[in-house]
PQR file with spaces between the fields and no chain letter, atoms N, CA, C, O and H, PARSE charges and radii, in Angstrom:
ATOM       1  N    UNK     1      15.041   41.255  -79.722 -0.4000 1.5000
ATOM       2  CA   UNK     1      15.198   41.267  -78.279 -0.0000 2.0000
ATOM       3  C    UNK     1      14.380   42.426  -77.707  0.5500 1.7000
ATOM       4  O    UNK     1      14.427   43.499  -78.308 -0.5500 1.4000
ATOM       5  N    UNK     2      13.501   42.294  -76.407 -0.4000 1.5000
ATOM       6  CA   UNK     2      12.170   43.470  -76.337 -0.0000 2.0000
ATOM       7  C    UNK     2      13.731   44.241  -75.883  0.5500 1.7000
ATOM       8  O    UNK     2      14.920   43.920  -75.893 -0.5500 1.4000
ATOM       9  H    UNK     2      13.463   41.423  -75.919  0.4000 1.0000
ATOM      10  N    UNK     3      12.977   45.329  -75.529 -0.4000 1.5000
ATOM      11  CA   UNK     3      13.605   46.812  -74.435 -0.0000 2.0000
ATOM      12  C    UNK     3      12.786   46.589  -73.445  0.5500 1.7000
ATOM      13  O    UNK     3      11.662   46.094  -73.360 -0.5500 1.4000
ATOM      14  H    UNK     3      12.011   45.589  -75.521  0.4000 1.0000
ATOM      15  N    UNK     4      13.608   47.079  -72.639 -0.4000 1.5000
ATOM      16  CA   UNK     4      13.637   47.459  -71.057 -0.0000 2.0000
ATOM      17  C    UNK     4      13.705   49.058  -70.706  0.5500 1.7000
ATOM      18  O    UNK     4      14.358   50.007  -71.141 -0.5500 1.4000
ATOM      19  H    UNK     4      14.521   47.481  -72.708  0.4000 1.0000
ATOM      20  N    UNK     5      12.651   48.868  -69.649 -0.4000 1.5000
ATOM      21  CA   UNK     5      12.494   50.223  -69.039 -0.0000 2.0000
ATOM      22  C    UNK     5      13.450   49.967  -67.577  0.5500 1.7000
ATOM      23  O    UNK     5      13.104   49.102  -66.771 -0.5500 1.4000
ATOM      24  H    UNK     5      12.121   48.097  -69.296  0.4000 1.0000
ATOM      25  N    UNK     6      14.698   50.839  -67.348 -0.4000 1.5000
ATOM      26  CA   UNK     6      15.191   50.754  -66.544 -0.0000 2.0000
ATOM      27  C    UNK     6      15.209   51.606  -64.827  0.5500 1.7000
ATOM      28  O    UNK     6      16.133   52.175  -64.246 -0.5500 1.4000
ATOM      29  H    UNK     6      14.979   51.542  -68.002  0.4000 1.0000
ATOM      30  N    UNK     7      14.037   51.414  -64.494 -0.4000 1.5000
ATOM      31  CA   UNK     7      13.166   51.441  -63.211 -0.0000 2.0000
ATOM      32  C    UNK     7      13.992   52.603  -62.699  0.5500 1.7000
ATOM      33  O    UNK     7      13.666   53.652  -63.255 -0.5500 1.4000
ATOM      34  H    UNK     7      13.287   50.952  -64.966  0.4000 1.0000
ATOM      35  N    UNK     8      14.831   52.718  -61.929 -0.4000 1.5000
ATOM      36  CA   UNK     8      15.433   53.769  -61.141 -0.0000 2.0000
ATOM      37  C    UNK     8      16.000   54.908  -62.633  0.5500 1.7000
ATOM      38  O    UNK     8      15.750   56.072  -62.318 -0.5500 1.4000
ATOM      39  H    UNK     8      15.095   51.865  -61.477  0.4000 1.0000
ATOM      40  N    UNK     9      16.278   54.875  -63.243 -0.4000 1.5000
ATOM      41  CA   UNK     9      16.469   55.641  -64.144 -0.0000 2.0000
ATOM      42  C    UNK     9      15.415   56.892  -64.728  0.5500 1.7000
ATOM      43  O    UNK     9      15.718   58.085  -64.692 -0.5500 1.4000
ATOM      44  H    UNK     9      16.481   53.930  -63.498  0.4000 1.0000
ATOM      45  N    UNK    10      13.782   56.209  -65.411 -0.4000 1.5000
ATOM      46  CA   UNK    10      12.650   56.527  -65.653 -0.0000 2.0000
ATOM      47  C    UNK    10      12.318   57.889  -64.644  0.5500 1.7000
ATOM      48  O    UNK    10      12.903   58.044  -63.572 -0.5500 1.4000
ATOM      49  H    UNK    10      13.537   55.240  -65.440  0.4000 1.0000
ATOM      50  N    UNK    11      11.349   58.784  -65.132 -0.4000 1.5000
ATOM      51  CA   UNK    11      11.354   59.593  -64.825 -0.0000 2.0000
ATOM      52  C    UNK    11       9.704   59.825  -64.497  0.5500 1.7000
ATOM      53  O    UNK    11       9.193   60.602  -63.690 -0.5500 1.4000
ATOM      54  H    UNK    11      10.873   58.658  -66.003  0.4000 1.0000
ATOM      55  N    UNK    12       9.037   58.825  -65.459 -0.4000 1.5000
ATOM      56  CA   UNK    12       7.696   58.621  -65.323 -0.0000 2.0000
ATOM      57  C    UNK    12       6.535   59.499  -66.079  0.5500 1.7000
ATOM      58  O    UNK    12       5.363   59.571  -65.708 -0.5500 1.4000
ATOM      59  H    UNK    12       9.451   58.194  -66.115  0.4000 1.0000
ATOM      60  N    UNK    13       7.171   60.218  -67.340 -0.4000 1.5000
ATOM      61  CA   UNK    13       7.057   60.848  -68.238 -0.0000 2.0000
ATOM      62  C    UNK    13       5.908   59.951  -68.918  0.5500 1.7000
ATOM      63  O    UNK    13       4.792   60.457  -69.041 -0.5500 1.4000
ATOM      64  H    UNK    13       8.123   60.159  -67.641  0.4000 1.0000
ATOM      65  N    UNK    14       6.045   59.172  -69.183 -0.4000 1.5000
ATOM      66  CA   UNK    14       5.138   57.949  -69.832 -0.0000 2.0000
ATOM      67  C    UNK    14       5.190   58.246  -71.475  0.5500 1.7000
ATOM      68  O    UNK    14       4.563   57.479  -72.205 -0.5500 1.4000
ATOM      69  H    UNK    14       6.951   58.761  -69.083  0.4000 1.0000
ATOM      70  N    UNK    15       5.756   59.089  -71.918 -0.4000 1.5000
ATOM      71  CA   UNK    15       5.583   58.931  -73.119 -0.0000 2.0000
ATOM      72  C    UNK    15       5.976   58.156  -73.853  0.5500 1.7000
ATOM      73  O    UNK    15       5.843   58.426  -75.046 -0.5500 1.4000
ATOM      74  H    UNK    15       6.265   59.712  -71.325  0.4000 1.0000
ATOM      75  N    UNK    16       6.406   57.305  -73.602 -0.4000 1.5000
ATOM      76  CA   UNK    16       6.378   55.730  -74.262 -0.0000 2.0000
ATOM      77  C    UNK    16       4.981   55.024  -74.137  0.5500 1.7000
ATOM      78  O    UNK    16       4.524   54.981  -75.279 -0.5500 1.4000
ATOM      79  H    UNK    16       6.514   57.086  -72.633  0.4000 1.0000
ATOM      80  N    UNK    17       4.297   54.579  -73.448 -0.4000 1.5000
ATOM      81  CA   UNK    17       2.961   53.971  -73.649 -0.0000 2.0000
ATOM      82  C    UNK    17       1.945   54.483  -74.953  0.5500 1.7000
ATOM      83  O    UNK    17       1.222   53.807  -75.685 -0.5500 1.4000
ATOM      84  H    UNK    17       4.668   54.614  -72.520  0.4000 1.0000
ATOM      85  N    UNK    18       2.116   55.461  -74.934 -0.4000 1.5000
ATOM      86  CA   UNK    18       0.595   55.994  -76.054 -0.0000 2.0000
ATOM      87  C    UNK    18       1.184   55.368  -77.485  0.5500 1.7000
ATOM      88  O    UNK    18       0.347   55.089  -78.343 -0.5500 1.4000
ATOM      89  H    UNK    18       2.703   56.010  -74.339  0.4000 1.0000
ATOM      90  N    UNK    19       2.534   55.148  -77.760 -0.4000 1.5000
ATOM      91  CA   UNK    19       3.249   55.238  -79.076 -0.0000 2.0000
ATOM      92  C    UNK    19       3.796   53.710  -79.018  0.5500 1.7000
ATOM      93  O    UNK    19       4.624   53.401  -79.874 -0.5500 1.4000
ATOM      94  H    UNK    19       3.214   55.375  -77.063  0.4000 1.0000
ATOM      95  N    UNK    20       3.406   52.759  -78.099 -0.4000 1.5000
ATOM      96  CA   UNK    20       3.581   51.341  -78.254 -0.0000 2.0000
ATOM      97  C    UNK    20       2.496   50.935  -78.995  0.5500 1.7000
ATOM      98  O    UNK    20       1.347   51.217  -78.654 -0.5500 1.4000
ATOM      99  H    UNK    20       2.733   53.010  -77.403  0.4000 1.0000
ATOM     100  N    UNK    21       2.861   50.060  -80.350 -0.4000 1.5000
ATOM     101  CA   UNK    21       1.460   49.656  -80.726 -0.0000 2.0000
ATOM     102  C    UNK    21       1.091   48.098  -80.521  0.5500 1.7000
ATOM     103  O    UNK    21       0.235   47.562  -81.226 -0.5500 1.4000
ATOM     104  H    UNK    21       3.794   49.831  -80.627  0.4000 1.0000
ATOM     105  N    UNK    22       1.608   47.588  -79.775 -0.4000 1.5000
ATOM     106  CA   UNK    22       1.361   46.542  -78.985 -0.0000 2.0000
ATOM     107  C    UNK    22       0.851   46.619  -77.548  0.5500 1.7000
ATOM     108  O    UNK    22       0.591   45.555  -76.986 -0.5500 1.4000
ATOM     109  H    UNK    22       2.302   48.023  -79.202  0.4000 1.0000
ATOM     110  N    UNK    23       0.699   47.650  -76.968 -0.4000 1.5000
ATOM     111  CA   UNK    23       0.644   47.920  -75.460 -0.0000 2.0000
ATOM     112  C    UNK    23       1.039   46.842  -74.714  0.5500 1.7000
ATOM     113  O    UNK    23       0.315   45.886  -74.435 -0.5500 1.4000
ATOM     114  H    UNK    23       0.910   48.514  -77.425  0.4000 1.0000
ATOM     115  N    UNK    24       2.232   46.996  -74.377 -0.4000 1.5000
ATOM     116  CA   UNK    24       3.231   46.297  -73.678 -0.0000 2.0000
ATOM     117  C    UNK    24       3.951   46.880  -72.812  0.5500 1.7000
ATOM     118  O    UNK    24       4.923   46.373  -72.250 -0.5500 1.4000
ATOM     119  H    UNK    24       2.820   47.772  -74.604  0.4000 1.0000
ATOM     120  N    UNK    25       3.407   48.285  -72.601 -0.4000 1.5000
ATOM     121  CA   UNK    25       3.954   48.657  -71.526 -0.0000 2.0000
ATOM     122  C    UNK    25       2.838   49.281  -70.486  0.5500 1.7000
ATOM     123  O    UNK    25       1.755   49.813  -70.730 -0.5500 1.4000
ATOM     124  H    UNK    25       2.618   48.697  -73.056  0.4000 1.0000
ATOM     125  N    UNK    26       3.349   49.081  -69.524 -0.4000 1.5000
ATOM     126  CA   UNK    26       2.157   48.830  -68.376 -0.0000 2.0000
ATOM     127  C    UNK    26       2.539   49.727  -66.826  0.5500 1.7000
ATOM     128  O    UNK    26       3.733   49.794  -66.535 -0.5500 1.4000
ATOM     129  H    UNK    26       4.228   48.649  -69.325  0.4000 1.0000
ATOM     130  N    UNK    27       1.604   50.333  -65.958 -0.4000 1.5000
ATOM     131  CA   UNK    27       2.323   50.589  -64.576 -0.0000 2.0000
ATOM     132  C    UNK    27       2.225   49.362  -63.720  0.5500 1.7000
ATOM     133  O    UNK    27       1.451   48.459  -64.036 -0.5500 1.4000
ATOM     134  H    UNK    27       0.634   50.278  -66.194  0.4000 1.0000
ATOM     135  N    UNK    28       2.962   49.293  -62.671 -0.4000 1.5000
ATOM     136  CA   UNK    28       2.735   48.317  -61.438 -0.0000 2.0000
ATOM     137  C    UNK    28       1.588   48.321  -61.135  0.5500 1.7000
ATOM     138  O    UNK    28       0.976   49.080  -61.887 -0.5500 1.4000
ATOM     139  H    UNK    28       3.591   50.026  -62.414  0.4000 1.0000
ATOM     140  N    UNK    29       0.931   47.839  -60.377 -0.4000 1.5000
ATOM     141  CA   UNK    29      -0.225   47.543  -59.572 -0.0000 2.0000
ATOM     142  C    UNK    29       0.181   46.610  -58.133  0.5500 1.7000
ATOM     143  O    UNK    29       0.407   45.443  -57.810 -0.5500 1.4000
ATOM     144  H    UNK    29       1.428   47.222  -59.767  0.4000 1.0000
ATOM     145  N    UNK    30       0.114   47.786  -57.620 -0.4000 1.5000
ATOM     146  CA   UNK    30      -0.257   49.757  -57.322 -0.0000 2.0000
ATOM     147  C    UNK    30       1.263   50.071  -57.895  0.5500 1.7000
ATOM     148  O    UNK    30       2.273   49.421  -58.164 -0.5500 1.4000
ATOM     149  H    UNK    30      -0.069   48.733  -57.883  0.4000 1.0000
ATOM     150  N    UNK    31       0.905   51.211  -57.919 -0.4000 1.5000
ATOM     151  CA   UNK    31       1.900   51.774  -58.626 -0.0000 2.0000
ATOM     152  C    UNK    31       2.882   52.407  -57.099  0.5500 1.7000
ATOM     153  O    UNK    31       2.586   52.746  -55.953 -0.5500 1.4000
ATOM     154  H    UNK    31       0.085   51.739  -57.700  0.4000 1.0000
ATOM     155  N    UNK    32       3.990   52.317  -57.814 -0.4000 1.5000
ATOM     156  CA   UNK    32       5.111   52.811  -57.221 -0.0000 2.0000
ATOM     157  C    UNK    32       6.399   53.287  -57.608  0.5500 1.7000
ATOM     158  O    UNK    32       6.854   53.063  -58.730 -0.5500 1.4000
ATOM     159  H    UNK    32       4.231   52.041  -58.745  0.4000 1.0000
ATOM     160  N    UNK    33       7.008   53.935  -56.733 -0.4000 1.5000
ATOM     161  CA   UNK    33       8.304   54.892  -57.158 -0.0000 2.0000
ATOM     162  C    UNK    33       9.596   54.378  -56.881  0.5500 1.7000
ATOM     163  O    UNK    33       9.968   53.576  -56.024 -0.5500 1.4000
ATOM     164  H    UNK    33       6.638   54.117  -55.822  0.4000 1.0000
ATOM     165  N    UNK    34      10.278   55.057  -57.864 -0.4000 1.5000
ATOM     166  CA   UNK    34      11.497   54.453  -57.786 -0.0000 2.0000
ATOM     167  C    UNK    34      12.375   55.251  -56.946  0.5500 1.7000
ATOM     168  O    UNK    34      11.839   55.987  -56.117 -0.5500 1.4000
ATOM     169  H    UNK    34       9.976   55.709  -58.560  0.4000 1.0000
ATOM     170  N    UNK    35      14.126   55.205  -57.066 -0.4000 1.5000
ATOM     171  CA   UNK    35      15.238   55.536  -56.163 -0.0000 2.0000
ATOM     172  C    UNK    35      14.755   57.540  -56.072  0.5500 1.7000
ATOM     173  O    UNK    35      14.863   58.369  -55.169 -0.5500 1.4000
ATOM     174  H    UNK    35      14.561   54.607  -57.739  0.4000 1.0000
ATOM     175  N    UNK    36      14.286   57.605  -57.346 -0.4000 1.5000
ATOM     176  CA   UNK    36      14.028   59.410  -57.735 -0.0000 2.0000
ATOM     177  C    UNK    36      13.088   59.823  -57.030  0.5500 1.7000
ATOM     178  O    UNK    36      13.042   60.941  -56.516 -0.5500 1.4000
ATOM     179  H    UNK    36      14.198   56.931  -58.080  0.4000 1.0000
ATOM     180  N    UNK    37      11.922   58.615  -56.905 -0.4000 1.5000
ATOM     181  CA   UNK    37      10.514   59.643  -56.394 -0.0000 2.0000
ATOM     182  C    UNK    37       9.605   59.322  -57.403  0.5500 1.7000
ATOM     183  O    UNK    37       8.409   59.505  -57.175 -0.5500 1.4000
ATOM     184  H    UNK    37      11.960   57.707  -57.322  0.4000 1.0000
ATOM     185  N    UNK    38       9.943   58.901  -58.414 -0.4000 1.5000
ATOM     186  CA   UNK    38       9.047   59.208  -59.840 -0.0000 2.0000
ATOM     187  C    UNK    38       8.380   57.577  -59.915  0.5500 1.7000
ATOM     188  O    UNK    38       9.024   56.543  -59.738 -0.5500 1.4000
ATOM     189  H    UNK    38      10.914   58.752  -58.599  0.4000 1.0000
ATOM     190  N    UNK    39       7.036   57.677  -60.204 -0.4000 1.5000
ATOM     191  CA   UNK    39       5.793   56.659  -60.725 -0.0000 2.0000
ATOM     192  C    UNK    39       6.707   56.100  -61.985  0.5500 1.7000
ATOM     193  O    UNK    39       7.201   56.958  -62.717 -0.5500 1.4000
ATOM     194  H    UNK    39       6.513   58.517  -60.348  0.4000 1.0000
ATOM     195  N    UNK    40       6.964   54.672  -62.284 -0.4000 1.5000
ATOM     196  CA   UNK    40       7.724   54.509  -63.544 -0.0000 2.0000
ATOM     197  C    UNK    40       6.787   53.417  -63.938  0.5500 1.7000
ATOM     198  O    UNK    40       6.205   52.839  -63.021 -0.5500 1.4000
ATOM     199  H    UNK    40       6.563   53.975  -61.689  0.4000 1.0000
ATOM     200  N    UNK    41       6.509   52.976  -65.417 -0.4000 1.5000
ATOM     201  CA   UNK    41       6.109   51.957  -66.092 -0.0000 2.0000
ATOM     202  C    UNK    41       6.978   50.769  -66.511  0.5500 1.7000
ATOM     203  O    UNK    41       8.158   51.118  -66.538 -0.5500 1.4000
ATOM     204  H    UNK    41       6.982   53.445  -66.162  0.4000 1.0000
ATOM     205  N    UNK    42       6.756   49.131  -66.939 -0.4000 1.5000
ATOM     206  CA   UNK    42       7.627   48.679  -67.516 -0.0000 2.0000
ATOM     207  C    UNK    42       7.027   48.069  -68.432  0.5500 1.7000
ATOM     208  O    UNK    42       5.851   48.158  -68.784 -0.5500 1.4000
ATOM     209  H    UNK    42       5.798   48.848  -66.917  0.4000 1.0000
ATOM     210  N    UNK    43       8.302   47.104  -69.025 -0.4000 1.5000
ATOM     211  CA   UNK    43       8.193   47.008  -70.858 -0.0000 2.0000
ATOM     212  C    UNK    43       7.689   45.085  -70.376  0.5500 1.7000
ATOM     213  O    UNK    43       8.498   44.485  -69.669 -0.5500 1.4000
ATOM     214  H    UNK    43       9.257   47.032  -68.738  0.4000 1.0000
ATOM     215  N    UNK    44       6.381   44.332  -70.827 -0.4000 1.5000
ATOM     216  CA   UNK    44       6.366   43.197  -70.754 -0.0000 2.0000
ATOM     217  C    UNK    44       7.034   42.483  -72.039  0.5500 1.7000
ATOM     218  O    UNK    44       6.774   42.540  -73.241 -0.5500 1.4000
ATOM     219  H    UNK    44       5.724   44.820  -71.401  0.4000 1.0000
ATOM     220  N    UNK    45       7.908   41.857  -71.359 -0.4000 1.5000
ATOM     221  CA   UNK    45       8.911   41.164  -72.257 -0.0000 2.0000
ATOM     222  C    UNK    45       8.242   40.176  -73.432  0.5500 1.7000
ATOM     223  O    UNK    45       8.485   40.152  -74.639 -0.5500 1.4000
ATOM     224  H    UNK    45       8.119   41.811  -70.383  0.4000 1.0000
ATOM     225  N    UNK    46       7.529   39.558  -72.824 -0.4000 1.5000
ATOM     226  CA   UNK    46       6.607   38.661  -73.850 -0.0000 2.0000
ATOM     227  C    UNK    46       5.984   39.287  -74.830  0.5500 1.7000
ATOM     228  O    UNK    46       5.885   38.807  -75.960 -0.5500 1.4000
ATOM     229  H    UNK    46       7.332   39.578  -71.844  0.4000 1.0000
ATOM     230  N    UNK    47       5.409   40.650  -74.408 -0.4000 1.5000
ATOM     231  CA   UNK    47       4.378   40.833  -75.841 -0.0000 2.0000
ATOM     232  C    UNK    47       5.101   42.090  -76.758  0.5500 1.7000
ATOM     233  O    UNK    47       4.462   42.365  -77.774 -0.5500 1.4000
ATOM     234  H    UNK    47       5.489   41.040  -73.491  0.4000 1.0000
ATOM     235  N    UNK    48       5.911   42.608  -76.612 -0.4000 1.5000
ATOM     236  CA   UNK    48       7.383   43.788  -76.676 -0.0000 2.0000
ATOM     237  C    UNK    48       7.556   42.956  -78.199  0.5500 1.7000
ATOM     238  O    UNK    48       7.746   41.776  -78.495 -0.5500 1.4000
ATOM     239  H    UNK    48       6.430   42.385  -75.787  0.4000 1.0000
ATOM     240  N    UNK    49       7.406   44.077  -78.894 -0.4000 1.5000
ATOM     241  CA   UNK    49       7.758   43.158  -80.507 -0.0000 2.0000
ATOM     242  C    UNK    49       9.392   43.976  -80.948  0.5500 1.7000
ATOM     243  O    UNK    49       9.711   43.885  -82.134 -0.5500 1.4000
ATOM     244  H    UNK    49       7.252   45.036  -78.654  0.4000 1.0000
ATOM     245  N    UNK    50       9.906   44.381  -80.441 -0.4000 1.5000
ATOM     246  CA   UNK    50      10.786   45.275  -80.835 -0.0000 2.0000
ATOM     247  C    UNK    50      11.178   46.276  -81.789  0.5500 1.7000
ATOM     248  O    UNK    50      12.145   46.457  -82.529 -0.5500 1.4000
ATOM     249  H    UNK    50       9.646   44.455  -79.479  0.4000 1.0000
ATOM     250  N    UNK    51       9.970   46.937  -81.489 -0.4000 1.5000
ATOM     251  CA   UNK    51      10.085   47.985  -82.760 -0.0000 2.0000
ATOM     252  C    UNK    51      10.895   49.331  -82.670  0.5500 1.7000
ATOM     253  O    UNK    51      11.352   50.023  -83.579 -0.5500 1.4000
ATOM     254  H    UNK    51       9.184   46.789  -80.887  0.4000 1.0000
ATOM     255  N    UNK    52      10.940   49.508  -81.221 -0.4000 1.5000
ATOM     256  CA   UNK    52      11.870   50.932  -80.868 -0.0000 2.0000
ATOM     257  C    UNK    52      11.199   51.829  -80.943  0.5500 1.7000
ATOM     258  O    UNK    52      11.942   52.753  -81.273 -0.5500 1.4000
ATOM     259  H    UNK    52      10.569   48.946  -80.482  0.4000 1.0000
ATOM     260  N    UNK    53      10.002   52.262  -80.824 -0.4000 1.5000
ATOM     261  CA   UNK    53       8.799   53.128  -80.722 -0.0000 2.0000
ATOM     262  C    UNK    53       9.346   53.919  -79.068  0.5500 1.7000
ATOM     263  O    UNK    53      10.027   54.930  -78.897 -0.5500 1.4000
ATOM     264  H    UNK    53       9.399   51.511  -80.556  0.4000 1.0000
ATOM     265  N    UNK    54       8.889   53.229  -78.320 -0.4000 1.5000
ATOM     266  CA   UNK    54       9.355   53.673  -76.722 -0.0000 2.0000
ATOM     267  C    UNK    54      10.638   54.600  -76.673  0.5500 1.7000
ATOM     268  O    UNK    54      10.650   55.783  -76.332 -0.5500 1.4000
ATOM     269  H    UNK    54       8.336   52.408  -78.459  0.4000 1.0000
ATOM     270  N    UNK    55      11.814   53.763  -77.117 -0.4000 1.5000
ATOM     271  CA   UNK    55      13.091   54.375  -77.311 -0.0000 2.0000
ATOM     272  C    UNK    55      12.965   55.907  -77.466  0.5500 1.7000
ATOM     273  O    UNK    55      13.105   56.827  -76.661 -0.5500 1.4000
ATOM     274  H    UNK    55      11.804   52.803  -77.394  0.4000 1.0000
ATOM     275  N    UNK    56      12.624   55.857  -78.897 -0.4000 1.5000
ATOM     276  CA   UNK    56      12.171   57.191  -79.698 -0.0000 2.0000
ATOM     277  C    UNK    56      11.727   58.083  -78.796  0.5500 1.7000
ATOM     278  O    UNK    56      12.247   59.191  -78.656 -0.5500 1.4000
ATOM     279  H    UNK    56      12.511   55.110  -79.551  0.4000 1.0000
ATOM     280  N    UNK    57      10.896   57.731  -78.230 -0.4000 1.5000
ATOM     281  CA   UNK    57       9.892   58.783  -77.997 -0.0000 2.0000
ATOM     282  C    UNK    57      10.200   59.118  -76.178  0.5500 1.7000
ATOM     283  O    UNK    57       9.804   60.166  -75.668 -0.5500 1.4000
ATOM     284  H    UNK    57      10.474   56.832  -78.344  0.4000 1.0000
ATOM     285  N    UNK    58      10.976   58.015  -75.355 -0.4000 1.5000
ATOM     286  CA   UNK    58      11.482   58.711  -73.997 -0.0000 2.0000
ATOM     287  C    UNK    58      12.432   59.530  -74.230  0.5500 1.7000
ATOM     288  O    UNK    58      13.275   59.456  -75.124 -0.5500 1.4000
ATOM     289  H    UNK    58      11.299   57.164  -75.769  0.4000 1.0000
ATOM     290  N    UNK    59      12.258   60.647  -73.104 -0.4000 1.5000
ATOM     291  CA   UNK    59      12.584   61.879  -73.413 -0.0000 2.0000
ATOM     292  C    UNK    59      13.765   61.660  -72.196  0.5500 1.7000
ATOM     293  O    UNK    59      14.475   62.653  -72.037 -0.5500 1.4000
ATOM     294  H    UNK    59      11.573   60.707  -72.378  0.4000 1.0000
ATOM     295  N    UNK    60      14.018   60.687  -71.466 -0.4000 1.5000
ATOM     296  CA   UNK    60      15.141   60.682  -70.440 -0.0000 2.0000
ATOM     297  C    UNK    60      15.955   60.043  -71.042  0.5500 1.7000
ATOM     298  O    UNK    60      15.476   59.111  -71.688 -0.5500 1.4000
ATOM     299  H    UNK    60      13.441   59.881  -71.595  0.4000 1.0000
ATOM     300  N    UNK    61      17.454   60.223  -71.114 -0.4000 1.5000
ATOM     301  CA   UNK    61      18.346   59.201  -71.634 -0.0000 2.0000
ATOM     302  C    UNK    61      18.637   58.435  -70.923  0.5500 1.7000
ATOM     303  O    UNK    61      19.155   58.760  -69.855 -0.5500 1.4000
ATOM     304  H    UNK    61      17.844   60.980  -70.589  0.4000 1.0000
ATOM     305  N    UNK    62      18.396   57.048  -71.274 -0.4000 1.5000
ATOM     306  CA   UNK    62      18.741   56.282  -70.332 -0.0000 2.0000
ATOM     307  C    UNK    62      17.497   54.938  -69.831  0.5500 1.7000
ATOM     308  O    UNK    62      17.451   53.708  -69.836 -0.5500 1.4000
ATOM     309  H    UNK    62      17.975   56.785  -72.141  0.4000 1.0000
ATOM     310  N    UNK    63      16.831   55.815  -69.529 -0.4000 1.5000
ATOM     311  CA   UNK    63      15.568   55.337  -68.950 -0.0000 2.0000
ATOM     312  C    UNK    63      15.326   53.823  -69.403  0.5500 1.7000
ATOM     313  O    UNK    63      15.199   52.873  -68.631 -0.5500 1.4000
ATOM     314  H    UNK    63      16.869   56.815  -69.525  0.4000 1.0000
ATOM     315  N    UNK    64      15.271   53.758  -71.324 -0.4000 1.5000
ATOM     316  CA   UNK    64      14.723   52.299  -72.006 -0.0000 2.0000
ATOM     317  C    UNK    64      15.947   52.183  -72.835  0.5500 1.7000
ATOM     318  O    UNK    64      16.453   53.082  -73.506 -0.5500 1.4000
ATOM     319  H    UNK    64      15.375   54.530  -71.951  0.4000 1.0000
ATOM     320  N    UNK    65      16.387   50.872  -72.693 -0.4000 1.5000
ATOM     321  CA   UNK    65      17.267   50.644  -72.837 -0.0000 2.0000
ATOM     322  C    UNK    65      17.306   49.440  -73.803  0.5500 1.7000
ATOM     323  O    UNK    65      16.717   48.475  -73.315 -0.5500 1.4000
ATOM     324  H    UNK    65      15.976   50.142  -72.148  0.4000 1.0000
ATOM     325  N    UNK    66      17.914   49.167  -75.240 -0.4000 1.5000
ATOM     326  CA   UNK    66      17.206   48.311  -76.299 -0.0000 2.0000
ATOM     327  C    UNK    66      17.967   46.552  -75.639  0.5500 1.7000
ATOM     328  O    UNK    66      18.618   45.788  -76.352 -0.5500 1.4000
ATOM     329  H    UNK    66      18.392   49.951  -75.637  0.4000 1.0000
ATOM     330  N    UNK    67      17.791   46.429  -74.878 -0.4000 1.5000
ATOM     331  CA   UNK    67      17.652   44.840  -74.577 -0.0000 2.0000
ATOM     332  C    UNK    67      16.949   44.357  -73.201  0.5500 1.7000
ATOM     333  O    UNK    67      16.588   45.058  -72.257 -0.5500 1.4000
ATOM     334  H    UNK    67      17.263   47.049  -74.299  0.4000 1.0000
ATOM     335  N    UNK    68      16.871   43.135  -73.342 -0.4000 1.5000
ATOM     336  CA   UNK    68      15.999   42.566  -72.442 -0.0000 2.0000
ATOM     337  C    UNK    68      16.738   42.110  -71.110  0.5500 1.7000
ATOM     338  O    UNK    68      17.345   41.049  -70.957 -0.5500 1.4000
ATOM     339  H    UNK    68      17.165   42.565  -74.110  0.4000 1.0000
ATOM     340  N    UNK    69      16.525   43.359  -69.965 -0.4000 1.5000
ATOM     341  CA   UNK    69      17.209   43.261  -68.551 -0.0000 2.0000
ATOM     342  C    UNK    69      16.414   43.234  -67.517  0.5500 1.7000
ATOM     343  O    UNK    69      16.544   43.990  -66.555 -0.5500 1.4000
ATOM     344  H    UNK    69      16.033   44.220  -70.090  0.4000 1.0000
ATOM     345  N    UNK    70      15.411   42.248  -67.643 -0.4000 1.5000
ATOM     346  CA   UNK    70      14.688   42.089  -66.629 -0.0000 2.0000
ATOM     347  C    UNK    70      14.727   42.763  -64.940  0.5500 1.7000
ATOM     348  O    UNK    70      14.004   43.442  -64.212 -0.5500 1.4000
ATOM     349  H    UNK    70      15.306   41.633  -68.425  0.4000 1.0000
ATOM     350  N    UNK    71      15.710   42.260  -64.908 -0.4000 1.5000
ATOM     351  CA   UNK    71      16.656   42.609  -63.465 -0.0000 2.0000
ATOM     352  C    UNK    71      16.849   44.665  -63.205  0.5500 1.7000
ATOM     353  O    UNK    71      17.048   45.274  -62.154 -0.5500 1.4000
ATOM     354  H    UNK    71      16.298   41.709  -65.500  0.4000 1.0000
ATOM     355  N    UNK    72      16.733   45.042  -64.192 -0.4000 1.5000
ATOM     356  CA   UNK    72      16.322   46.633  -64.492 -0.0000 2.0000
ATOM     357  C    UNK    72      14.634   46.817  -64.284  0.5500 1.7000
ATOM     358  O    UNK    72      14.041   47.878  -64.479 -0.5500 1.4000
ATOM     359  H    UNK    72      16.571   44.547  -65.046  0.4000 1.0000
ATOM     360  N    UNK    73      14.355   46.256  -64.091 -0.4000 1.5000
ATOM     361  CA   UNK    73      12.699   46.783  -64.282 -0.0000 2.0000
ATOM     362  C    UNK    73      11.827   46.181  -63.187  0.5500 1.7000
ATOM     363  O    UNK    73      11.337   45.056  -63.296 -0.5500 1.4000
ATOM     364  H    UNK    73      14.836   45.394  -63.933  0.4000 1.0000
ATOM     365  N    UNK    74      11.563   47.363  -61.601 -0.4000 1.5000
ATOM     366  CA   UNK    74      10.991   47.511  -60.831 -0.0000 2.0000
ATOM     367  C    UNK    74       9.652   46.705  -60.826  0.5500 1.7000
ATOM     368  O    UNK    74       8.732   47.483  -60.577 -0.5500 1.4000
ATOM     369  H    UNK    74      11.960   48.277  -61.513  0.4000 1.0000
ATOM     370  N    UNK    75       9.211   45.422  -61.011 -0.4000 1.5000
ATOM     371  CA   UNK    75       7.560   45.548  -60.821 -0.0000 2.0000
ATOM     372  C    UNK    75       7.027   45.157  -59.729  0.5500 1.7000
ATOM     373  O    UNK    75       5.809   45.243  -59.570 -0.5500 1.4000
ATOM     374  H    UNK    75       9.959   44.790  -61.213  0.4000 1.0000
C-alpha cells in the first residue's frame, strides 16, 4: 500500500524526495502552501513501490503516513 504525504502536516523539508528511488514524489505545479505556510510535496500513488524510504528519512512526525489517503494530500 504506497504512503501518503499528509499536506497540512508536512513541513516542506523535502527530505524525502532525494531518498525515493522511484521518484514518486513530486511538488504541485505551481507549488503551494499548506494550513502552516510551508511549500509541501506529495507521494504519486501509482508509481510509490512501498519501500518506506520517505518515512525514514521525514524529519516531521506525522507528515508521511504508511497508507494510501489520498484525501490527505494537497495537489
Amino acid at each position: 500500500m504506497p504512503y501518503t504525504i499528509v499536506s497540512n502536516i508536512c513541513e516542506g523539508a523535502a527530505d524525502c524526495i532525494p531518498v525515493c528511488p522511484v521518484d514518486c514524489i513530486k511538488w504541485p505545479e505551481p507549488r503551494k502552501t499548506n494550513s502552516k505556510g510551508f511549500e509541501y510535496p506529495y507521494i504519486e500513488h501509482d508509481t510509490c513501490i512501498d519501500c518506506g524510504a520517505c518515512l525514514a528519512a521525514c524529519p516531521v512526525e506525522g507528515a508521511i503516513i504508511d497508507e494510501a489517503k489520498p484525501e490527505l494530500q494537497l495537489i
